[in-house]
C-alpha positions in Angstrom: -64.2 19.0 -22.0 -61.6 18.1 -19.8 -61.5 14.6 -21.8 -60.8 16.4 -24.8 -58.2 19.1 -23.7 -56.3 15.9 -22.4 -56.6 14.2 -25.7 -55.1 17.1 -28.2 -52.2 17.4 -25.3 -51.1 13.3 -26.3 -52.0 13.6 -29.7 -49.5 16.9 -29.5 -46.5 14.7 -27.6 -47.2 11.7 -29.3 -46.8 14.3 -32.5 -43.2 15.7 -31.5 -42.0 12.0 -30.6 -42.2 11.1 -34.0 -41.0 13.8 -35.4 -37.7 13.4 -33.3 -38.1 9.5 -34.5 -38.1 10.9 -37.8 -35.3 13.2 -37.8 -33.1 10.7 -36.4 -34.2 8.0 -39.1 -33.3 10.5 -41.9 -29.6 11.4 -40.3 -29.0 7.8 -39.7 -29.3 6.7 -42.8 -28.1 9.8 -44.7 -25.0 10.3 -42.5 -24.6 6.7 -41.5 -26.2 4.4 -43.8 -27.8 2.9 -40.7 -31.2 1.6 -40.6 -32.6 2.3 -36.7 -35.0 -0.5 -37.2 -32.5 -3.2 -37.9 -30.2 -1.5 -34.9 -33.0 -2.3 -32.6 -33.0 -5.8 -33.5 -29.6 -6.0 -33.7 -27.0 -8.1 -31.0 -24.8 -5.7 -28.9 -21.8 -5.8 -31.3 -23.6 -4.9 -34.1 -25.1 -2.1 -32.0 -21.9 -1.2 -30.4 -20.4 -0.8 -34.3 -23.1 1.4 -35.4 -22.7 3.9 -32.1 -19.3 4.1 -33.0 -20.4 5.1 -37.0 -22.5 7.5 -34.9 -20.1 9.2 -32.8 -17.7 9.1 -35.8 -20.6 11.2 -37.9 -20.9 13.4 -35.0 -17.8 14.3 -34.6 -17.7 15.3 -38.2 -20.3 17.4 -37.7 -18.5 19.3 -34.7 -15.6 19.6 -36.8 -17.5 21.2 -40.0 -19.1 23.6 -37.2 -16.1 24.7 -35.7 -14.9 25.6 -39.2 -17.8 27.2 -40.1 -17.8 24.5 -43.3 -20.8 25.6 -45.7 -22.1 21.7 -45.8 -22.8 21.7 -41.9 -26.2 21.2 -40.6 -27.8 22.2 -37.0 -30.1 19.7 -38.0 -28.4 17.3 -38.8 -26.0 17.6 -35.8 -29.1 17.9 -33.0 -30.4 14.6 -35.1 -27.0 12.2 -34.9 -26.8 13.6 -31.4 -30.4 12.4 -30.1 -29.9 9.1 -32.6 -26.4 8.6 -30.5 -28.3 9.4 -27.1 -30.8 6.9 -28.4 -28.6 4.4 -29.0 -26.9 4.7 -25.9 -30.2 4.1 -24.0 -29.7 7.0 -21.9 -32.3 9.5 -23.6 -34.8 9.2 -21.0 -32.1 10.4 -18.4 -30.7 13.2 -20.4 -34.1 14.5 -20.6 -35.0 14.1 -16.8 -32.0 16.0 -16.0 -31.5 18.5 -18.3 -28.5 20.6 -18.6 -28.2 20.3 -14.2 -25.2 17.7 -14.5 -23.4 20.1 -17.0 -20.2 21.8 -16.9 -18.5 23.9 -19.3 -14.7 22.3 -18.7 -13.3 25.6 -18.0 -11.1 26.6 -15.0 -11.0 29.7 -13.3 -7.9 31.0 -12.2 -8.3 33.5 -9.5 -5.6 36.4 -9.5 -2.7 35.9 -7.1 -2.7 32.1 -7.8 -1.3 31.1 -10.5 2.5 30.5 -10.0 5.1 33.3 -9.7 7.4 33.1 -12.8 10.3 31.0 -12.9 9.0 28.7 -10.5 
C-alpha cells in the first residue's frame, strides 16, 4: 500500500514539473520567440542573449502591472520569471531558500533621526 501511496505522490510532482516546463515553453516562445530546447543546447553567448530577451520581456511585464495595462498577465509574468530563474541556473536554490534571503528595499526611519532642517 505503502508502494502505491508513494507512487501517486511522484506521478503528482513529476505532474506539476511539467506543467511549470510547460508554462515556461509557452511564454518563451510567445513573449520571446525563444525555443527552451534549442537554449539548452545552445553556447553561453547565445544563452546569455536570450536571458537578456528574458529579462527585457520581464521587465515589460512589471511595467504593464504597475500601470494596471489591460494586456498584462500574472501568468505570463510568474512564467518569464521561472523561465529567467531557469535560465540563470539558479532555480534549484530559489526554491531551497524560499523568500528567507528577501528584503523589501525599504528603510525605516525612526523619529528623532532624520536630520534637523537646514542642516
Amino acid at each position: 500500500m505503502s508502494s502505491l501511496s508513494a507512487d501517486a505522490g511522484v506521478f503528482r510532482t513529476d505532474k506539476v514539473r511539467q506543467a511549470a516546463e510547460a508554462r515556461q515553453r509557452a511564454a518563451l516562445q510567445l513573449a520571446c520567440g525563444l525555443d527552451l530546447d534549442a537554449l539548452s543546447a545552445a553556447d553561453a553567448p547565445a544563452r546569455r542573449a536570450a536571458l537578456g530577451r528574458v529579462e527585457r520581456a520581464l521587465e515589460r511585464e512589471r511595467l504593464k502591472a504597475a500601470l494596471s495595462h489591460w494586456s498584462y498577465d500574472l501568468n505570463r509574468h510568474i512564467a518569464l520569471a521561472e523561465a529567467r530563474n531557469a535560465l540563470r541556473g539558479d532555480a534549484a536554490e530559489i526554491g531551497r531558500r524560499g523568500n528567507a534571503g528577501k528584503q523589501n528595499g525599504a528603510r525605516r526611519r525612526r523619529p528623532g533621526i532624520l536630520p534637523a532642517a537646514g542642516t
